[in-house]
N, C-alpha and C positions, 0 to 999 in steps of 0.2 A: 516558519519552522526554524529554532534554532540549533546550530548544527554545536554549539559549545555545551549542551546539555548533556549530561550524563552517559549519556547511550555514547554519543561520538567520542568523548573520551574516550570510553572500552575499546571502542572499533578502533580507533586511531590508534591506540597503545599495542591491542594486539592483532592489530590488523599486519603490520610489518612482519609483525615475527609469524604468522601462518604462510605466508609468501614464501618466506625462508624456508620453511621448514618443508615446506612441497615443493622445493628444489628453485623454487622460480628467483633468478636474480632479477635484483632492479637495473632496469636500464640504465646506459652511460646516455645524457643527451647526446645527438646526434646531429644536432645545429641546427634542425629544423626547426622553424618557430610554430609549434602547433597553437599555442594558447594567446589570443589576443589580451592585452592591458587596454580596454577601451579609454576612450576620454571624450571631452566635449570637440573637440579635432578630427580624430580619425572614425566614431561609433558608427555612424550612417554610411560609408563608405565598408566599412568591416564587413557591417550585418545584411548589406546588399549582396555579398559574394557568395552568401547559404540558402540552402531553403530552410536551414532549422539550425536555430543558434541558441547554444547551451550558455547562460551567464550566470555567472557565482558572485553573488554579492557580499561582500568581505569587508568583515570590522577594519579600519587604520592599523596598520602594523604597525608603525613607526619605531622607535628603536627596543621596544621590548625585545630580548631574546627569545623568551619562553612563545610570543607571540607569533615570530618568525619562526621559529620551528615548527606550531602548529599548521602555520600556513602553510611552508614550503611542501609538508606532509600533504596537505588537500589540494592544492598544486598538483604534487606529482602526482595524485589518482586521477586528474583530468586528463593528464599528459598520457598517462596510459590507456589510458584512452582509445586514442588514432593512435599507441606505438607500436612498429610489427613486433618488435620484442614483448610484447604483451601477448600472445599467439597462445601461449598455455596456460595462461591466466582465464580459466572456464570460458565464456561465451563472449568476452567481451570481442576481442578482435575479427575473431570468427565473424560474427553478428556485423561487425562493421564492413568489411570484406564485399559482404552480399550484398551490401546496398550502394547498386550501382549509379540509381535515378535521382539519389541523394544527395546532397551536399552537408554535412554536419561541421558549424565550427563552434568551439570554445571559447570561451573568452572570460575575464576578471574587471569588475568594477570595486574601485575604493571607495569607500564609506565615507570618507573623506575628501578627498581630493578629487572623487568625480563624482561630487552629489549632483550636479547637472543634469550628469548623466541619466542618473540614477531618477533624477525625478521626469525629466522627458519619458525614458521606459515604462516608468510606472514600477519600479521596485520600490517596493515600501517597506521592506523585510532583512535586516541584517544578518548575515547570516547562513542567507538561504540560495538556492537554486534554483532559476529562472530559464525555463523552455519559450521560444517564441517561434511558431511555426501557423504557419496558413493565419494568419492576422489574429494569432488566441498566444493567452499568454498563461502557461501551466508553470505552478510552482510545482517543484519537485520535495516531495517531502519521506525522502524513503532514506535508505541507508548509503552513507558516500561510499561505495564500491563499486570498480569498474563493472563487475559483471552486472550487476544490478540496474544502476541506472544507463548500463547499454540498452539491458532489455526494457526497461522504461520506454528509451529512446526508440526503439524499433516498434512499440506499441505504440508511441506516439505519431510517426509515419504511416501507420496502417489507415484506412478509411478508416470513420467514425460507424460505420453501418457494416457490418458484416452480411452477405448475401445466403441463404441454407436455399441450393438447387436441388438435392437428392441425399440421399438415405444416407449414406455416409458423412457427408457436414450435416446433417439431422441427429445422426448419433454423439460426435461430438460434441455437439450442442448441448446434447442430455450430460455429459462426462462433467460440464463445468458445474462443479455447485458448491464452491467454495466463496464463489462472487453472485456481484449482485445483474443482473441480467435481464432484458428485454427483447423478449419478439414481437414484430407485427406484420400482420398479413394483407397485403397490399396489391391494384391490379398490376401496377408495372413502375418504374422509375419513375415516369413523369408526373406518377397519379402527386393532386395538390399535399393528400393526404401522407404521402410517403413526403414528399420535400416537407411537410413541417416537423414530420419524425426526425429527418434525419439531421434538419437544425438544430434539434432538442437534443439529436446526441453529441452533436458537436462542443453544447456546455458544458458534459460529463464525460467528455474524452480526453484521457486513454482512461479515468477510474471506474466507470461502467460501462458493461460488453453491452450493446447493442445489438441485434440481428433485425432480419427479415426475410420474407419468402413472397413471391411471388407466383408459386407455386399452388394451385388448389389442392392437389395432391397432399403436397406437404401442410399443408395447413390443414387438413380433412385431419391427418394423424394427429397435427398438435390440438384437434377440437379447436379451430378459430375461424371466425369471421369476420369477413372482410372488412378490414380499416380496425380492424382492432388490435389494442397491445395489451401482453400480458406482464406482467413485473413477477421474477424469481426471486424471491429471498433465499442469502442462502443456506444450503442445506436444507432446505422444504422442499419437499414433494412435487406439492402442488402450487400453481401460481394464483395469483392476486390476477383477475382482471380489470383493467384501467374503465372505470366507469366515465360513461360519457362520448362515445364514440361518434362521430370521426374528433379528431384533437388537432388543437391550434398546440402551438410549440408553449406556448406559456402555459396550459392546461395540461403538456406531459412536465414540462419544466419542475410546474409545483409540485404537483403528484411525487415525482422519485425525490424533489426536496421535502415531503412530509415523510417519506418516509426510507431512507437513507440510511437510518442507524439501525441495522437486523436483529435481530433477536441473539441470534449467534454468529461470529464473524470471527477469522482467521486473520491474525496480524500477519501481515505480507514483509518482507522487505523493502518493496517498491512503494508502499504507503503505512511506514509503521508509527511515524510522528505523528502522523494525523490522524489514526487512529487511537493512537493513547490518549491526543488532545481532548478528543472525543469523549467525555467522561460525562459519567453522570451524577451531578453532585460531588464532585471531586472527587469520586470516586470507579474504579470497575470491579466486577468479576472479573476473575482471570483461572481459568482452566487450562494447566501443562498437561501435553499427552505426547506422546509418539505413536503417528499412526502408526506405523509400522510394527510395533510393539505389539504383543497378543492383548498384556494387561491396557497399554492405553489406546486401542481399539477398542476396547469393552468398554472405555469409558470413556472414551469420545462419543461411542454410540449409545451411551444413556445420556452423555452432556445435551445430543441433540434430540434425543426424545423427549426429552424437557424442554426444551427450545422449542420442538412443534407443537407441546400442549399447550404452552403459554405463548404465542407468537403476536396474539391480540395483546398483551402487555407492555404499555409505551415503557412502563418502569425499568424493564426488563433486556438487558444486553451483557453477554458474556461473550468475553473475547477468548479465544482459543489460541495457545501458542504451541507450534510443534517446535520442541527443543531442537531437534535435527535439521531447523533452516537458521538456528542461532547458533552455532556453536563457540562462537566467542563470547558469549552472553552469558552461558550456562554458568558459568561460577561465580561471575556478578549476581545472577539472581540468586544462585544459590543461597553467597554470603547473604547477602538484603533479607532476603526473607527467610532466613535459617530452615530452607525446607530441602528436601533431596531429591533432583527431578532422576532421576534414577526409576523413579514411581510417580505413577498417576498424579495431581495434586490439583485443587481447585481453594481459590480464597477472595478474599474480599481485600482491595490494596487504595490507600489512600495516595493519589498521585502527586500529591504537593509534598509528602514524608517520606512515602515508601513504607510507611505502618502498613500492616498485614493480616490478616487472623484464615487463618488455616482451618477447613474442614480435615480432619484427623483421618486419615486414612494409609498409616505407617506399618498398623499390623498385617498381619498375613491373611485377613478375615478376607470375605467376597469385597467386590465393589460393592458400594453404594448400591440399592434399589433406584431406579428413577424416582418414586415417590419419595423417598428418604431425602434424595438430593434437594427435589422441589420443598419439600421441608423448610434443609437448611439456608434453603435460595428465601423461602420466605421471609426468613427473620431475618436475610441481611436486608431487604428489599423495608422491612420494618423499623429496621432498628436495631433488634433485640443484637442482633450480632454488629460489632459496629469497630474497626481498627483503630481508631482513635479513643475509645474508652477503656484499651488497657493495653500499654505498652511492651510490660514486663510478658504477657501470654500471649503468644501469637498463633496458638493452639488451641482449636475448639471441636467438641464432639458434634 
């Protein structure tokens, strides 16, 4: 993930000045050294003293100005990190506060001057940010903000299995379906059949929720039997049962790696790089909404009744972005794509240009019909509608 791409620019440019403007000052250092400079010298000795060490692997500064200010900027949101002056900067400090059993340290590798480092690690990635905790090594690919990749960080800490005992974690259970998610019903911890589950989740931890129950109870509600797992896609209904039961870790392994990319999926902060990366044919759907909105609830909820009649459709991936978890974005996209999220909007965006072609929905008419949509979903899936064959119209009925 490269943190120099377009997106980070925004963030970084207007990331300062939203700090400002919600009263928050930046911290004077305090002469504490939170952020390690590793090297081929000190790195094993550093990353001995955490249970979980955060490394930012970083282009050569060397005497560029322009470069050195980018830095100092991704610097200081490390540092605020552990600072207590960070306290009203949303959940980050908060979040760190509570974890007592933890140890979290930071640290910077040069791209230069400690490629040794860099290559013992295993960082292969300029740029990017590097989690190593319980012997697994999580690149970080979400937005550089402290609140953000605290909570990352505190997802990352959690077990890789989450336990449902009773009606209450059984309902929250049901509340998540914006992710992609897994239960299985199992006789107890030790069974062989749970220790290969909960390997298998440990490959896809913290980006897929895992559960289990050991409960017959619970299980009788979610319709399962025993050693079996179900796979949520999200926003469906209903789950996918994992054929082939009981499962060796490489038989759930493949399974959520064939099928991984949802029909419809909500760009997160915590993994919004790698969901963009995620293209198909160099290109996505993209549907703006705000849930919260009367008009882009009505059309979130035809985005995904389209997304459950077609859910068999590998072609088939719309990502959904709720403008009100971007809101330093919102006028970048705006400009980009000359559209006004002020209103519902759904298009087709080529990711290498940022060319666009817009289903028209400016007038004051109803939404979309679901069929109508699925229509216009067809001909981009086609062809017929295509961002790269007309520059000048980025507007289409």
């Amino acid at each position: 993930m490269k943190w120099g791409w377009v997106f980070l620019g925004v963030l970084l440019t207007l990331g300062t000045l939203s700090w400002a403007d919600k009263g928050l000052e930046v911290p004077e250092y305090d002469g504490k050294d939170r952020v390690h400079s590793l090297n081929a010298k000190n790195y094993k000795s550093v990353m001995k003293k955490y249970d979980v060490m955060v490394l930012y692997y970083h282009a050569h500064v060397g005497n560029n100005k322009e470069a050195k200010k980018v830095f100092e900027l991704e610097e200081l949101a490390l540092e605020l990190l552990t600072s207590p002056a960070a306290l009203t900067y949303q959940l980050a400090a908060q979040v760190l506060d509570d974890i007592d059993d933890e140890d979290i340290g930071f640290g910077l590798v040069d791209e230069k001057n400690d490629r040794s480092v860099a290559k013992k690690l295993g960082l292969d990635e300029v740029e990017s940010i590097y989690i190593f905790a319980d012997d697994e090594i999580i690149e970080y690919d979400g937005e550089l903000a402290a609140d953000t990749l605290v909570e990352f960080l505190y997802d990352v800490i959690e077990d890789p299995v989450e336990i449902i005992d009773n009606d209450r974690e059984l309902k929250g259970f049901h509340n998540i379906d914006e992710d992609i998610k897994l239960i299985g019903y199992f006789k107890s911890e030790k069974s062989p059949h749970f220790i290969e589950y909960d390997d298998a989740a440990e490959e896809f931890h913290p980006f897929i929720k895992f559960f289990a129950t050991f409960d017959p109870k619970i299980a009788k509600k979610l319709r399962m039997k025993l050693n079996e797992v179900d796979f949520y896609e999200p926003f469906m209904e209903e789950p996918a049962i994992i054929p082939g039961s009981p499962y060796t870790e490489e038989e759930l392994v493949e399974y959520i790696e064939e099928h991984d990319r949802p029909t419809l999926r909500k760009l997160e902060p915590h993994s919004m790089y790698e969901t963009w990366e995620d293209d198909i044919d160099g290109k996505h759907i993209v549907a703006f909404a705000e849930e919260d909105d009367p008009d882009g609830y009505e059309f979130l909820e035809i985005v995904k009744e389209v997304a459950r009649e077609n859910t068999d459709n590998p072609d088939l991936s719309i990502i959904w972005i709720n403008p009100d978890d971007f809101p330093l974005l919102v006028p970048y996209w705006e400009r980009t794509f000359e559209i006004d999220l002020g209103s519902p909007q759904i298009g087709v965006v080529d990711v290498k240009d940022a060319d666009s072609v817009w289903l028209d929905m400016d007038d004051d008419e109803d939404m979309p019909t679901a069929s109508e949509l699925e229509d216009w979903i067809e001909d981009v899936l086609s062809g017929k509608i295509d961002p790269d064959e007309d520059d000048d119209d980025n507007m289409t009925q």
